[in-house]
Legacy VTK file of the C-alpha trace (Angstrom):
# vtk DataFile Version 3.0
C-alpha trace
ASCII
DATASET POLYDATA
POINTS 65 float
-10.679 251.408 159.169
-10.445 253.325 162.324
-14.433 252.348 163.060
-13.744 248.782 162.360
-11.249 248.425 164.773
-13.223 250.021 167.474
-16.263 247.752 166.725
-14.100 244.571 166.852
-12.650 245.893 170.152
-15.711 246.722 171.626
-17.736 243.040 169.885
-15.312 241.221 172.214
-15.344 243.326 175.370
-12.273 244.546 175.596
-11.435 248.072 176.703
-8.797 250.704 175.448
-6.102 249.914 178.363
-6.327 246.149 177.577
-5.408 246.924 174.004
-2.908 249.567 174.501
-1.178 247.270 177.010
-1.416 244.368 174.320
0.330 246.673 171.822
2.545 247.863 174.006
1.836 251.559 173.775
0.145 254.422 175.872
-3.511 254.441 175.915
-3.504 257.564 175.072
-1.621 256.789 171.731
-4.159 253.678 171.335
-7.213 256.336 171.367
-5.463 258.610 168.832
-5.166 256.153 166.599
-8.977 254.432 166.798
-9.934 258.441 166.534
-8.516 258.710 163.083
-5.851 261.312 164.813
-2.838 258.719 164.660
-2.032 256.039 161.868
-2.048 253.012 162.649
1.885 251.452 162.536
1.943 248.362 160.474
3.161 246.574 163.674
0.068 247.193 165.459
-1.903 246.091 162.760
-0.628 243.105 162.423
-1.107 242.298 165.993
-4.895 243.228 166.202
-5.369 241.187 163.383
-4.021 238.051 164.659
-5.701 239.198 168.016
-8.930 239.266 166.294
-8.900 236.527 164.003
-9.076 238.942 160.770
-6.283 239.748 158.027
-4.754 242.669 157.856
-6.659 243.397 154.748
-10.208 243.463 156.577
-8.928 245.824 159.436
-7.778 248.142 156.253
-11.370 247.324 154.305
-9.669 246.387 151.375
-11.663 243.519 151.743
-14.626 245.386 150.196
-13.172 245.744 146.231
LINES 1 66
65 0 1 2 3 4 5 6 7 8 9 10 11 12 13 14 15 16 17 18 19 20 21 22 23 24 25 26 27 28 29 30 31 32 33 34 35 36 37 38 39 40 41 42 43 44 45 46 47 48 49 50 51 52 53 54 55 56 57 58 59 60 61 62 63 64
């Protein structure tokens, strides 16, 4: 999950700051979590998906059963 959402970050040029400042967090906290070192809160993933124009269960790769 946590590559995915770095790939669709860095697929349409955004950077970490734009994202952390889009979920409203550090972007210190936004690194943790595309690092695998945070979770992701169900609120955030929710956003990125609608940000990216994916569901919720693509950004978790459920999408793969």
């Amino acid at each position: 999950m946590y590559i995915r959402i770095k790939n669709l970050r860095e697929d349409r040029d955004y950077n970490q700051s734009q994202i952390s400042r889009y979920l409203n967090c550090s972007q210190s906290t936004y690194s943790r979590i595309e690092s695998g070192i945070q979770d992701v809160p169900t609120q955030f993933l929710k956003k990125l998906a609608k940000l990216y124009g994916v569901t919720t269960d693509f950004l978790l790769e459920m999408d793969k059963e």
